[in-house]
C-alpha positions in Angstrom: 0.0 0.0 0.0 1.5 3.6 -1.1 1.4 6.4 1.2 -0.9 8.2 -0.9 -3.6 5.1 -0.1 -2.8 5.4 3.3 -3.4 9.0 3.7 -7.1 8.4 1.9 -7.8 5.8 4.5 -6.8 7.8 7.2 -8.3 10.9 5.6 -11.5 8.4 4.7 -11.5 6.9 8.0 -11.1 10.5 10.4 -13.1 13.2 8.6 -15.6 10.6 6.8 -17.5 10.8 10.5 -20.2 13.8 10.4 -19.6 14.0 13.7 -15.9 15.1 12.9 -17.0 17.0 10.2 -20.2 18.7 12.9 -17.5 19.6 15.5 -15.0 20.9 13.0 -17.4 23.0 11.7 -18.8 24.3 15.8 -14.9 25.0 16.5 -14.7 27.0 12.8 -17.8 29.1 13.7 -16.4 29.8 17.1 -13.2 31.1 16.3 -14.3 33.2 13.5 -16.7 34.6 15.6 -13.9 35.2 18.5 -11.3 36.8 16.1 -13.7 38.7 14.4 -16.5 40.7 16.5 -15.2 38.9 19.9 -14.4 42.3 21.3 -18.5 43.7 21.2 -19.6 40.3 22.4 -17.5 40.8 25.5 -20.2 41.2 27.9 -22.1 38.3 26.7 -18.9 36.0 26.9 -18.3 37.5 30.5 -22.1 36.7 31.7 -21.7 33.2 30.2 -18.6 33.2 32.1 -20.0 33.6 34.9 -22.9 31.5 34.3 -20.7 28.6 34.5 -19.3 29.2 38.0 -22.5 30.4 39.2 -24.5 27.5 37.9 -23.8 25.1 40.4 -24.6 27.6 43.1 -28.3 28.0 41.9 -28.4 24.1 41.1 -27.6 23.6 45.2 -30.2 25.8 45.8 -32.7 24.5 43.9 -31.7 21.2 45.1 -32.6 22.8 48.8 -36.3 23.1 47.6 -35.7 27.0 46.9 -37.7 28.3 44.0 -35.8 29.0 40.9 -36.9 32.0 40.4 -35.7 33.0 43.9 -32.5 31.1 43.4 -31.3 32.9 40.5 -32.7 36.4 42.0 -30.2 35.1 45.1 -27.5 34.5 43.6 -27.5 37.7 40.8 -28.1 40.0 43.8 -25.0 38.8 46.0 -23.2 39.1 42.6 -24.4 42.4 41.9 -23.3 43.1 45.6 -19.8 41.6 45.4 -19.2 44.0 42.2 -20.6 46.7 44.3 -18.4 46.2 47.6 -15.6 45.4 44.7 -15.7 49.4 43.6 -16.7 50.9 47.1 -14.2 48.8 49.4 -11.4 47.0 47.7 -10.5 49.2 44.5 -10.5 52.7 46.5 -7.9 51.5 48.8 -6.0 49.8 45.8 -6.2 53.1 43.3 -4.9 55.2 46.8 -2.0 53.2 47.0 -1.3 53.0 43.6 -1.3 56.8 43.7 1.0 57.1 46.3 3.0 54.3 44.9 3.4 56.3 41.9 5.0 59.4 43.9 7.0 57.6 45.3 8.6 55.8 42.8 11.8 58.1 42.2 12.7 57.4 46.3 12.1 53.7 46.0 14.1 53.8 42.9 17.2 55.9 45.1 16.5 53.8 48.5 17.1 50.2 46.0 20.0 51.8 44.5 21.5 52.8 47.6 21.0 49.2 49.6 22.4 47.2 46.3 25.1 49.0 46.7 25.9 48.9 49.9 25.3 44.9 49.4 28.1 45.3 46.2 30.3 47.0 48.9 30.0 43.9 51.3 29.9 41.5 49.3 31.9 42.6 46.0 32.6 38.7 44.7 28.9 38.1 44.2 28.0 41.4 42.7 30.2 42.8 39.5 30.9 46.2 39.5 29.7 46.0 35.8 26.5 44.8 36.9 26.1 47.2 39.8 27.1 50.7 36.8 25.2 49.1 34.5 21.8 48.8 36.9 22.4 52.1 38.0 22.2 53.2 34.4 19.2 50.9 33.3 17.3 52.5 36.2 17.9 55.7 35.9 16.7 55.6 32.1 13.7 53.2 33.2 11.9 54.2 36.6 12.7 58.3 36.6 9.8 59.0 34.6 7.8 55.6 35.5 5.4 58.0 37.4 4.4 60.1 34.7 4.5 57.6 32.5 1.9 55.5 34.2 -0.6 58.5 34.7 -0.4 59.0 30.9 -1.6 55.8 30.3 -4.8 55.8 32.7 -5.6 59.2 31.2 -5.6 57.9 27.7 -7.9 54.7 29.2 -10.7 57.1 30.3 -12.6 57.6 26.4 -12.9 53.4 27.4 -14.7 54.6 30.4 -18.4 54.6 28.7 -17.5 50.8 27.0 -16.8 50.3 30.4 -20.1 51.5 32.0 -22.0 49.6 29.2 -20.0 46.3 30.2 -20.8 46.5 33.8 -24.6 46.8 32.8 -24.9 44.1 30.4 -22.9 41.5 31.9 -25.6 40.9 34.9 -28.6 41.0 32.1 -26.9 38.1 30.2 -26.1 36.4 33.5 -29.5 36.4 34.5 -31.1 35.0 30.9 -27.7 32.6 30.5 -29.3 31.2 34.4 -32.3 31.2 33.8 -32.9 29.9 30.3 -30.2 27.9 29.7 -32.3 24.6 29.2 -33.8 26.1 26.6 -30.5 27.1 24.8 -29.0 23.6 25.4 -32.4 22.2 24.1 -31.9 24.5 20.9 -28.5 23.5 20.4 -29.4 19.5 20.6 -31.8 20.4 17.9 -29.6 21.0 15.2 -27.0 18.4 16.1 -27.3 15.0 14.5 -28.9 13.0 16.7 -26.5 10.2 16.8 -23.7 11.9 18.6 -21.4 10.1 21.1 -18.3 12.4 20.0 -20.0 15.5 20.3 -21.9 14.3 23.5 -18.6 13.3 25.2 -16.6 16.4 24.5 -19.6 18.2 25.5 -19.4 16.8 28.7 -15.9 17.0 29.5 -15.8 20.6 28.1 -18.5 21.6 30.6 -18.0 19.7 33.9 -14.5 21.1 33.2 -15.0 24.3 32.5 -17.3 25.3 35.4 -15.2 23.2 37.9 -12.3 25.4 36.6 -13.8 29.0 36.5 -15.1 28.5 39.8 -11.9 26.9 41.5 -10.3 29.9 39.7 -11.8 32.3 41.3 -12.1 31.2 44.5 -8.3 30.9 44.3 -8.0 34.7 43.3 -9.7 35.6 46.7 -8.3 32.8 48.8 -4.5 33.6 47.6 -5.1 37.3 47.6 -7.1 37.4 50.9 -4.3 36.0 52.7 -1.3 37.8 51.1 -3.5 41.1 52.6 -3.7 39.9 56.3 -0.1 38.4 56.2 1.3 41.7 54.3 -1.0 43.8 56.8 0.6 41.8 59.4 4.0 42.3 58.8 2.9 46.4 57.8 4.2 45.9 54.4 3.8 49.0 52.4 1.0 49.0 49.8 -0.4 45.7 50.9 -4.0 46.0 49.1 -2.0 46.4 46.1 0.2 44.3 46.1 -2.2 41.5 47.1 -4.6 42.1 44.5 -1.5 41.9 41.9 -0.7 38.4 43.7 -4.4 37.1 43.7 -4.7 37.7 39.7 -0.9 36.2 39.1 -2.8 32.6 39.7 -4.7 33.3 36.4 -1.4 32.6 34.5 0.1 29.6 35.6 3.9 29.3 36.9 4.8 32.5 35.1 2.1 34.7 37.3 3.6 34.0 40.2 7.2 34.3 39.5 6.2 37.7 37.8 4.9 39.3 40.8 7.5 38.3 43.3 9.6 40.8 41.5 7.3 43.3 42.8 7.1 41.8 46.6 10.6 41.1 47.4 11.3 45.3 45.7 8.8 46.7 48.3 10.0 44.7 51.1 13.8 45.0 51.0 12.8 49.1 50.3 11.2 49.2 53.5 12.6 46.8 55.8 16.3 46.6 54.3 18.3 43.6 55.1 16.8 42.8 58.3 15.0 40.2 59.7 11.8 41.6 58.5 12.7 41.1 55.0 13.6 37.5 55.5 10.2 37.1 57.4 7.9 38.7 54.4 9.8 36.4 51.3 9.5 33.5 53.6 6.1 34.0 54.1 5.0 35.0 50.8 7.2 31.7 49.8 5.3 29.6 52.1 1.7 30.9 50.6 3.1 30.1 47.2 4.2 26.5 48.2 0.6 25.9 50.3 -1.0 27.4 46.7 0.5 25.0 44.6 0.9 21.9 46.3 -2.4 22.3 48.6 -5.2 24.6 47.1 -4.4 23.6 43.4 -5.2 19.9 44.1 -8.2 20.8 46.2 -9.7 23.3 43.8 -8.8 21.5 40.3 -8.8 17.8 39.2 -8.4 17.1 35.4 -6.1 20.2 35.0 -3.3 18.8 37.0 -3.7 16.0 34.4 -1.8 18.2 31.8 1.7 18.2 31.6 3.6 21.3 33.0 5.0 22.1 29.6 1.3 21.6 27.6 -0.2 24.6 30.2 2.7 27.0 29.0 2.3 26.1 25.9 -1.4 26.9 25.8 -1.1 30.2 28.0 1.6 31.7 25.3 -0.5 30.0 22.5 -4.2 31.2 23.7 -2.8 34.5 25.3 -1.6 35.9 22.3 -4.4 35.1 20.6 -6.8 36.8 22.9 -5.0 38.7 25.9 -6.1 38.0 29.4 -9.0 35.9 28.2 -6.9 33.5 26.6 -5.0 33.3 29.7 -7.8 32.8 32.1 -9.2 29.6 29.7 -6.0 28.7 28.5 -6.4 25.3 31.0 -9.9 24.7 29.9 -8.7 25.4 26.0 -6.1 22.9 26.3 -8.3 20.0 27.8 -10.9 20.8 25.4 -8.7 19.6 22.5 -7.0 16.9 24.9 -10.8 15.4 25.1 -11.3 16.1 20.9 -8.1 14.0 20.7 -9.2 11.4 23.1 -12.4 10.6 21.9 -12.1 11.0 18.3 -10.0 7.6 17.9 -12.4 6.1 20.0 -15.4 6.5 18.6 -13.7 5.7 15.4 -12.8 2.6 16.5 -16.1 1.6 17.9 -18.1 2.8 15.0 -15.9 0.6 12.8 -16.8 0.8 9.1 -20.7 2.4 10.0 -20.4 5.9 10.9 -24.4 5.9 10.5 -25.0 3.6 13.4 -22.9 4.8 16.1 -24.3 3.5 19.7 -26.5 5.8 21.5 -24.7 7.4 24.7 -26.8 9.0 27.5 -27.1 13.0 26.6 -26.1 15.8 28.2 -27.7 16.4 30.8 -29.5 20.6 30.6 -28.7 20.8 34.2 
């Protein structure tokens, strides 16, 4: 048999399914629609969003004998209330320290300089003199007008202020109808599927159990992680602790490279303000220790099938998906990945059990709407 003849058979054998051909075609629509007018349909994807990690909330409740009416009124008024205390508490406190973070800038910039070089002075084997001229330089050139700098780009992010407005207003009208009608959606979207389909029914699955578990045990990381860098920065009276908190909660969106990003941040403000004393040692140990209890504790607790991918498949996906599209390719990067890991899986499979009838596949249990 020639190669040619075996690339028919596979070609023959793999895309010959209409199920293959059906999902292809689901994943085509989807990314044209994404790359295309992705941007407008932001608050629709970010009340799906969060759909998925609220669904199970309102399930519970309904499970609890709770109307569902009530339920989903519940659950999209404590959400309504979390964004509220988000912009009257949390982000006040954060833009005040970012302000004064941003004055002070040129003194932390001078009080690092001066304790590196006192460090160079002690200990001139282990830092270069190179090194040390060549710092001084690089920050000089990089952080004098950092300030300014960072105000010129909030000031030219106000015109997105009104976008803005219209996203926080839409995103709890889709949540609602995404809660409260999505029977009828999923019903809708088993209508125009073939009916025999164990491919599509088993990615479905996967996709979705995965992708709620996911969003949900993502967030609650965010506020768990974050929640606890505040009290033990608070403890310690680490300068701008709301800050940098918040910058530590988000770093969990972006796996192994979040959290290496912001310790460059942590370790700055700390040996600024404390020097090389014990208190220095005390915050990196800690904020070591929350990273160590994050990964090897609330990770495994809050995800399962994720920590089935291979270290080097996640980076892969958060460069791959994150340059496609920005902080939301981040954030599903995980879920992206094991969405193709189960296409992969299961298209073999149902190959193989199908054999040479692609019109008779056996009929699997269906998704269930709930």
């Amino acid at each position: 048999m020639s190669i040619i003849d075996i690339l028919r058979d596979w070609t023959n054998r793999v895309f010959g399914h209409i199920e293959g051909l059906v999902l292809l075609g689901l994943i085509t629509i989807c990314l044209v629609v994404l790359l295309t007018v992705g941007f407008y349909l932001a608050p629709v994807i970010a009340g799906l969003v969060v759909a998925f990690a609220l669904h199970g909330v309102v399930k519970q409740l309904i499970l609890w004998r709770i109307p569902r009416l009530v339920a989903i009124g519940g659950v999209l008024v404590l959400f309504i209330g979390a964004i509220i205390a988000l912009f009257i508490v949390i982000l006040p406190l954060v833009w005040a320290q970012l302000q004064n973070l941003v004055t002070q800038i040129p003194q932390l910039v001078s009080a690092l300089q001066a304790i590196l070089t006192e460090f160079a002075i002690n200990y001139p084997q282990l830092v270069p003199d190179a090194f040390l001229e060549s710092l001084n330089v690089t920050a000089q050139a990089q952080f004098t007008n950092l300030g300014g700098q960072i105000v010129q780009q909030i000031v030219q992010q106000l015109p997105n202020l009104v976008w803005f407005l219209i996203f926080l207003l839409l995103v709890p009208i889709s949540l609602f109808f995404f809660l409260k009608d999505h029977k009828q959606m999923v019903e809708y979207l088993r209508r125009v599927l073939p009916k025999n389909r164990p491919l599509l029914d088993e990615v479905g699955r996967e996709t979705i159990a995965q992708m709620g578990s996911y969003i949900r045990g993502k967030l609650l990381e965010i506020l768990i992680v974050g929640g606890v860098c505040y009290i033990v920065f608070s403890l310690f009276g680490l300068q701008f602790a709301a800050l940098l908190s918040l910058l530590v909660g988000l770093s969990v969106i972006i796996p192994f490279v979040g959290a290496a990003v912001v310790t460059v941040p942590v370790v700055i403000v700390a040996l600024v303000q404390f020097g090389w004393t014990w208190d220095f040692f005390f915050v990196v140990i800690a904020y070591a220790i929350i990273q160590v209890l994050d990964g090897n504790v609330l990770v495994p607790l809050l995800f399962t099938k994720a920590n089935d991918l291979h270290p080097v498949v996640i980076i892969v996906a958060v460069l791959a998906f994150g340059g496609l599209w920005g902080i939301w390719g981040v954030f599903f990067a995980i879920p992206l990945a094991t969405f193709i890991r189960a296409v992969i899986n299961a298209w073999p499979t149902k190959i193989s059990v199908d054999g040479d009838d692609p019109d008779s596949p056996p009929q699997p249990q269906s998704v269930s709407a709930e």
